[in-house]
C-alpha positions in Angstrom: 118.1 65.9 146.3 117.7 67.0 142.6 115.9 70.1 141.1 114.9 69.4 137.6 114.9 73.2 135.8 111.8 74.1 132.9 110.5 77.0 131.5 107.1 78.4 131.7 104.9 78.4 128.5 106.3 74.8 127.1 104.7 73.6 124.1 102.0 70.5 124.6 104.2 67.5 125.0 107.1 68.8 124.3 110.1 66.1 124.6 112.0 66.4 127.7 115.9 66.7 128.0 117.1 62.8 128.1 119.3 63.7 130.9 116.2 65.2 132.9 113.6 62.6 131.7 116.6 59.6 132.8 116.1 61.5 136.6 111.9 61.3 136.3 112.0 57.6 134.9 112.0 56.0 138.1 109.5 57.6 139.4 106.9 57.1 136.8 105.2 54.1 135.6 105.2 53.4 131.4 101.8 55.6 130.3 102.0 57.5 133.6 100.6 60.8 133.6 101.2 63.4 136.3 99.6 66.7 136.5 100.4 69.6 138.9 97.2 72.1 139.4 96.0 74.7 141.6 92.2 75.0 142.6 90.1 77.4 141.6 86.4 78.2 142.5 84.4 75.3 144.1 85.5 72.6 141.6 88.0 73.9 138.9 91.6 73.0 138.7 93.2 74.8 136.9 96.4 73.1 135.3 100.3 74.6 136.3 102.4 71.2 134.3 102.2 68.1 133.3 104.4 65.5 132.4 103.4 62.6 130.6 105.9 58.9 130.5 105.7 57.2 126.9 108.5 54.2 127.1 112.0 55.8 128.0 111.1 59.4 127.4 109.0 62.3 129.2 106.9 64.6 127.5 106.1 68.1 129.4 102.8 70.6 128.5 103.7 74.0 130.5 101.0 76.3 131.4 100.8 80.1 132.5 102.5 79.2 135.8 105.6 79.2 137.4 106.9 77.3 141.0 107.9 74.2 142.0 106.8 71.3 143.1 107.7 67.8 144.7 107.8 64.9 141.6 109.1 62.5 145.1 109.1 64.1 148.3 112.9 64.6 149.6 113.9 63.3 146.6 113.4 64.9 143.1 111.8 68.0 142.6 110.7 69.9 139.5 110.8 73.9 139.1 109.1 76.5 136.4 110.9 79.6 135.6 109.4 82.8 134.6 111.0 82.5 131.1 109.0 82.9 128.3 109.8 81.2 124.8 112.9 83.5 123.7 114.8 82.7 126.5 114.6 85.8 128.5 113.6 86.2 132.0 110.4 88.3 133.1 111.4 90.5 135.8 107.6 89.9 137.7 108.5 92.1 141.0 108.8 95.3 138.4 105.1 93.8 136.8 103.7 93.7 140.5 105.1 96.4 141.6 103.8 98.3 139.3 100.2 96.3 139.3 100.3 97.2 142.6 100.4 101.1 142.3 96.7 100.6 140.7 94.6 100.7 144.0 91.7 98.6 142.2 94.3 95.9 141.7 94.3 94.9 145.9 90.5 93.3 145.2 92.2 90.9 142.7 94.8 89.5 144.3 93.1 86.2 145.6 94.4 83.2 143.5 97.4 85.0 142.1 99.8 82.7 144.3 98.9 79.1 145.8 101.6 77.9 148.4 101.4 74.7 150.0 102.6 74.5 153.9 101.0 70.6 153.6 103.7 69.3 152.0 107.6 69.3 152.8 110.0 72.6 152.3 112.0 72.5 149.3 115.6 73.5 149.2 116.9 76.1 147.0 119.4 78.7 146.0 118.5 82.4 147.1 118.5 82.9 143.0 115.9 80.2 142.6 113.5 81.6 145.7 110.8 83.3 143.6 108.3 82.9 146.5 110.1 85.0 149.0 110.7 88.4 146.9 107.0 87.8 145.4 105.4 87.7 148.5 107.6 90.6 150.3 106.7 92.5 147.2 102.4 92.2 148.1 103.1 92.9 151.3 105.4 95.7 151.5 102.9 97.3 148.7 100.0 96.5 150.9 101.8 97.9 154.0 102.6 101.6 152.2 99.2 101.7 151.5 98.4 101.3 155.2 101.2 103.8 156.3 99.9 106.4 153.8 96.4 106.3 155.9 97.9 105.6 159.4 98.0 103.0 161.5 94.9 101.5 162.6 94.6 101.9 166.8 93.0 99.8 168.8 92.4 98.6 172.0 94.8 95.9 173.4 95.3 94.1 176.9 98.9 95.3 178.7 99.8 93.6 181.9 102.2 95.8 183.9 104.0 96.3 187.2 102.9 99.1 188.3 104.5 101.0 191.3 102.1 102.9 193.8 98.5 102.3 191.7 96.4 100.4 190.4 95.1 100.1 187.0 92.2 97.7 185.2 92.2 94.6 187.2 94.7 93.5 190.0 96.6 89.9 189.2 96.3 88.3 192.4 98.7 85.1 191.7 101.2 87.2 189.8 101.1 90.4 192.6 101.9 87.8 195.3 104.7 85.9 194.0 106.1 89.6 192.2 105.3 91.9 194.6 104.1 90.6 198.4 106.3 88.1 199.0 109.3 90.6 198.9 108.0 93.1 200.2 107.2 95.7 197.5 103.4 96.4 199.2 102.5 99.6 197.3 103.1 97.9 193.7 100.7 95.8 191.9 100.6 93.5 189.3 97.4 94.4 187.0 96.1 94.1 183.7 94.4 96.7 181.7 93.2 97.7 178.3 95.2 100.5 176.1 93.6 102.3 173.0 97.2 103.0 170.7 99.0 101.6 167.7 101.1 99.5 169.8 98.2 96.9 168.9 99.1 92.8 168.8 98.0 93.5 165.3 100.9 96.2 164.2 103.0 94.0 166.1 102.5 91.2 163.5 103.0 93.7 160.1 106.2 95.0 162.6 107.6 91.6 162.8 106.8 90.6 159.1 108.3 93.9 158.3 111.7 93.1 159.7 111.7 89.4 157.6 111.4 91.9 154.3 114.3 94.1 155.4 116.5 91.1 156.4 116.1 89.0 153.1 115.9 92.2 150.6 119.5 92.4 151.1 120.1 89.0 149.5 118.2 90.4 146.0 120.5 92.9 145.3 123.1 91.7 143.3 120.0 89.5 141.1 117.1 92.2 140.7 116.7 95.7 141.2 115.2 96.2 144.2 115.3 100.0 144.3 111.6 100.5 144.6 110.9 98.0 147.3 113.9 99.7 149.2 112.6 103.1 148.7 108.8 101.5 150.2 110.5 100.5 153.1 112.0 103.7 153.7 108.9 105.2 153.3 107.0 102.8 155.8 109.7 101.9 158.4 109.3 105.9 160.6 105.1 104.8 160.8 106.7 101.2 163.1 109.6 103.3 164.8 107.0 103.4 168.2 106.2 99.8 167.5 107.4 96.6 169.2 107.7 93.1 167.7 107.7 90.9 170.7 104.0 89.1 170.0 103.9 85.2 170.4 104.1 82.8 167.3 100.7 81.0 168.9 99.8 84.9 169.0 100.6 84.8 165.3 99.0 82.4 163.9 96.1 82.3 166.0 95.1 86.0 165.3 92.2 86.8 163.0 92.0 90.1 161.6 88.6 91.7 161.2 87.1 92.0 157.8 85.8 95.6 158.3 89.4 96.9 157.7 90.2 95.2 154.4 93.9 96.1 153.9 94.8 95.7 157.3 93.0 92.2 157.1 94.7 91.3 153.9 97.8 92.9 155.6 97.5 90.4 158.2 97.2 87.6 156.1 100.2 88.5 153.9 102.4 89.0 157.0 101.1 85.5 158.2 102.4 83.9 155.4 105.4 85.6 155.0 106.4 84.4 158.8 105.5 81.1 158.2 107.3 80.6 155.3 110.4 81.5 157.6 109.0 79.4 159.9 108.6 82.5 162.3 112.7 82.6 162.7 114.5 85.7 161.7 117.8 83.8 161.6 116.1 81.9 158.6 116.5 84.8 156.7 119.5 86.1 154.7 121.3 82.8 153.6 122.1 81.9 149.9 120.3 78.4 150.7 116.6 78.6 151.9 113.7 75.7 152.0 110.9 77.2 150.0 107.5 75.6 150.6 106.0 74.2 147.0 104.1 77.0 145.7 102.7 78.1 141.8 102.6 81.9 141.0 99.7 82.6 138.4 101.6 84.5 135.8 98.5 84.8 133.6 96.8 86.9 136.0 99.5 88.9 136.8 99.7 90.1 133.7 95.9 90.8 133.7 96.5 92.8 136.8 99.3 94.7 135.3 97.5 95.6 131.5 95.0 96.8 134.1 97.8 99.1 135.7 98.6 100.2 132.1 94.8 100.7 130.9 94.1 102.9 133.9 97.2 105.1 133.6 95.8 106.4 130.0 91.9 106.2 131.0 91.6 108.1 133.9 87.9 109.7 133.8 85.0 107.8 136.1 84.2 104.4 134.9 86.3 104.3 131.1 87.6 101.2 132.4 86.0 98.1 134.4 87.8 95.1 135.3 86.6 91.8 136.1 82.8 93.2 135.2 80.3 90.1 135.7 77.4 89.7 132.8 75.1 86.8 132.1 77.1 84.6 134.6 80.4 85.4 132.7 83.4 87.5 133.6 84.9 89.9 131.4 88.6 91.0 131.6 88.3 94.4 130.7 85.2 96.6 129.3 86.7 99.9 127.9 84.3 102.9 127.4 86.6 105.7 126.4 84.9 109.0 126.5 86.9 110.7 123.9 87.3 107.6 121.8 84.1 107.0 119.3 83.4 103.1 119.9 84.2 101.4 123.4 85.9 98.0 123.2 85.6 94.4 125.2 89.2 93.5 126.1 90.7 90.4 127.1 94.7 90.0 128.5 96.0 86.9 126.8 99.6 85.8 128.3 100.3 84.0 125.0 103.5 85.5 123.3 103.5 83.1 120.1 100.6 85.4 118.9 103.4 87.7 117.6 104.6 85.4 115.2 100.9 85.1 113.7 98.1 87.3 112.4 95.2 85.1 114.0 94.5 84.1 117.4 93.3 80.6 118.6 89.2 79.7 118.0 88.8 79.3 122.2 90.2 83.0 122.5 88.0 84.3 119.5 85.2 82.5 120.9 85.3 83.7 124.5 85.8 87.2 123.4 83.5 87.4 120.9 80.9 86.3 123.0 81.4 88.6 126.1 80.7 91.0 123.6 77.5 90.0 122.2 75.7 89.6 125.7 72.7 91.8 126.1 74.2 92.8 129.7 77.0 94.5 128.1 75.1 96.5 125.2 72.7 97.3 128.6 76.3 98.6 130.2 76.9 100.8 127.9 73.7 102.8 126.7 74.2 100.8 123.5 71.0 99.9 121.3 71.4 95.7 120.9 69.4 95.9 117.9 70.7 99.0 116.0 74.4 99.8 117.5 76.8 97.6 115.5 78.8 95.1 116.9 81.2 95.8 119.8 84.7 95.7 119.2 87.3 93.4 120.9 90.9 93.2 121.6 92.8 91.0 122.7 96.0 91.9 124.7 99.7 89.8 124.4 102.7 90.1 125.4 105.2 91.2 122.5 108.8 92.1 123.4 109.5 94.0 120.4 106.8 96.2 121.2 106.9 99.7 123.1 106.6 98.9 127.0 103.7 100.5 127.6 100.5 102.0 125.6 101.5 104.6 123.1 98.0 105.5 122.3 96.2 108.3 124.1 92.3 108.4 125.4 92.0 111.1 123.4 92.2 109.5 119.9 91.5 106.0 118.8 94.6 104.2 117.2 94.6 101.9 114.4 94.9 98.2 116.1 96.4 95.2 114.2 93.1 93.4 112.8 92.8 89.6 113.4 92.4 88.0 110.2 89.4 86.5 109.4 87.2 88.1 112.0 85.3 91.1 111.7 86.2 94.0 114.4 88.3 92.2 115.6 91.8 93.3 117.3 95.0 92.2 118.8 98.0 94.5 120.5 101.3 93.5 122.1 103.3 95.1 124.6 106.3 94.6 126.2 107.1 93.1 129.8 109.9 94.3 131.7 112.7 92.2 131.8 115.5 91.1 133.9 
């Protein structure tokens, strides 16, 4: 089996490597056109590659998404790389980490990776396994969250030997082949309800727990996983009273209950991250894994970490919204400062070239320009739609030579690069951390 290697962010039909494009030939007709997409909402698909046959060569558009993906089952795969065009690798576990310290962030995370169990496992190098230390990363995030609060009790069925009473219901079948039969009158086999954390539930986030500390070890020497350590430090003392011996049918048949939101979305991570080990701990730990085909949405993590960034320097009530709905629209970011004099409308573009030029593409200015015209958002905030001039925008990038965070302050309004040709009208880079 061959992995074929790209890069995220490839220009539209961009001329594959002849040595790569010689491996895809067979497997694409002349004209051929194969697209790789994730769903989103009821009908969208929302494009990760696609490659594109013309006579002997292979043309590739990239997208805002890296993973990998079967081009022939169990024979030829194809994998994105979170490199953007320079070359260098973004380290995304510091950008989720760090997302992920923004408590608003946990209502956003639907979407942001797609993994598909359907389809065969893919094997890889423990280097190449950007599903495993992504995931472990949500959930060990999610799970110091939790252990901040305290475990969740709850009741739970225990079926015990008991010696010399009786508790909940007597097991009739069970007492007489454990306890009659030789002899042992006074004991009883019985099953009864317990109100603790010892719950089928923390059993699961105990058992998913041990799959992060296992494989952590095998990221050491490749990223710095100093931070995740430190979070399981942190959470391990809250499971010390908690077993792991729950079922796999247990497992995956458990539902958790919606009420309790990070427990529930808790539950889920720790679902996935067992069956992507395929619930054996002995899975975990070796420099060669299979990987389920998967696409991490590297757009909207860098949404959710501007957010991160945004909400470090506004901290009053309500000087920054994410994902605020108007007119059947949804805006990035709507930025009210209440020491600044004008409030912006702010989009995160994970678009890089727009470094290397003053303007921004029509599409962006478009989509920007219009959240900020709609009547909703004047409404939003106490502006007059027919006196109040127009809204500003920004747009967000990424830009490496760039400081690595906001230098501004939300006590002063800065001077933003102005988009030529529009009229207020803004653009500002920052820089992503990098391995």
């Amino acid at each position: 089996m061959r992995i074929i290697q790209l890069r995220e962010q490839i220009l539209d039909n961009t001329l594959l490597q002849q040595t790569d494009a010689d491996a895809l030939l067979p497997h694409l007709e002349d004209g051929e056109e194969v697209v790789y997409s994730v769903k989103r909402g009821s009908n969208n698909n929302e494009m990760c590659l696609k490659l594109h046959r013309q006579n002997n060569f292979i043309k590739v558009t990239g997208s805002y998404f890296v993973g990998i993906d079967w081009v022939k089952e169990n024979e030829l795969a194809i994998q994105v790389s979170p490199k953007m065009n320079d070359g260098f690798e973004i380290d995304y576990v510091k950008m989720l980490n760090d997302a992920l310290s923004e408590g608003d962030n946990y209502e956003h995370l639907t979407d942001l990776v797609t993994i598909h169990f359907d389809k065969p496992s893919i094997r890889v190098t423990q280097q190449k396994d950007l599903l495993s230390i992504f995931l472990i990363t949500e959930y060990l995030n999610i799970l110091q969250r939790i252990a901040k609060k305290g475990l969740k009790k709850s009741y739970y069925v225990v079926e015990e030997n008991l010696q010399n009473k009786v508790k909940g219901r007597i097991l009739i079948g069970q007492n007489i082949h454990k306890n009659l039969v030789r002899g042992r009158i006074t004991d009883n086999v019985c099953r009864y309800q317990v109100y603790d954390i010892d719950s089928y539930e923390n059993r699961i986030l105990k058992k998913a727990l041990r799959f992060c500390v296992n494989q952590l070890g095998m990221y050491r020497h490749t990223i710095d996983t100093s931070v995740l350590d430190k979070k399981v430090k942190f959470i391990m003392p809250y499971f010390a009273n908690i077993g792991d011996d729950v079922s796999i049918r247990s497992i995956k048949g458990f539902k958790g209950n919606p009420i309790f939101k990070e427990y529930n979305q808790a539950t889920v991570y720790a679902q996935l991250l067992l069956k992507r080990y395929s619930y054996d701990i002995t899975v975990t730990g070796h420099q060669v894994i299979d990987t389920p085909p998967f696409w991490i949405d590297m757009s909207k993590l860098f949404e959710l970490y501007i957010f991160h960034h945004l909400k470090k320097v506004f901290t009053g009530t309500n000087e920054v919204k994410y994902h605020l709905r108007a007119h059947h629209q949804e805006l990035d970011y709507l930025l009210n400062p209440s020491q600044w004099a004008e409030p912006y409308v702010i989009d995160a573009k994970y678009k890089p070239r727009y470094k290397n030029t003053g303007g921004i593409s029509t599409d962006d200015a478009r989509e920007v320009s219009g959240y900020a015209r709609l009547s909703s958002i004047y409404k939003e905030l106490g502006l007059n739609e027919e006196t109040a001039p127009p809204i500003k925008c920004l747009i967000i990038y990424p830009d490496q030579e760039e400081a690595d965070h906001f230098t501004f302050t939300r006590t002063q309004e800065p001077h933003f690069n102005q988009v030529s040709g529009y009229v207020r009208f803004y653009k500002l880079g920052i820089k992503l951390p990098i391995i």
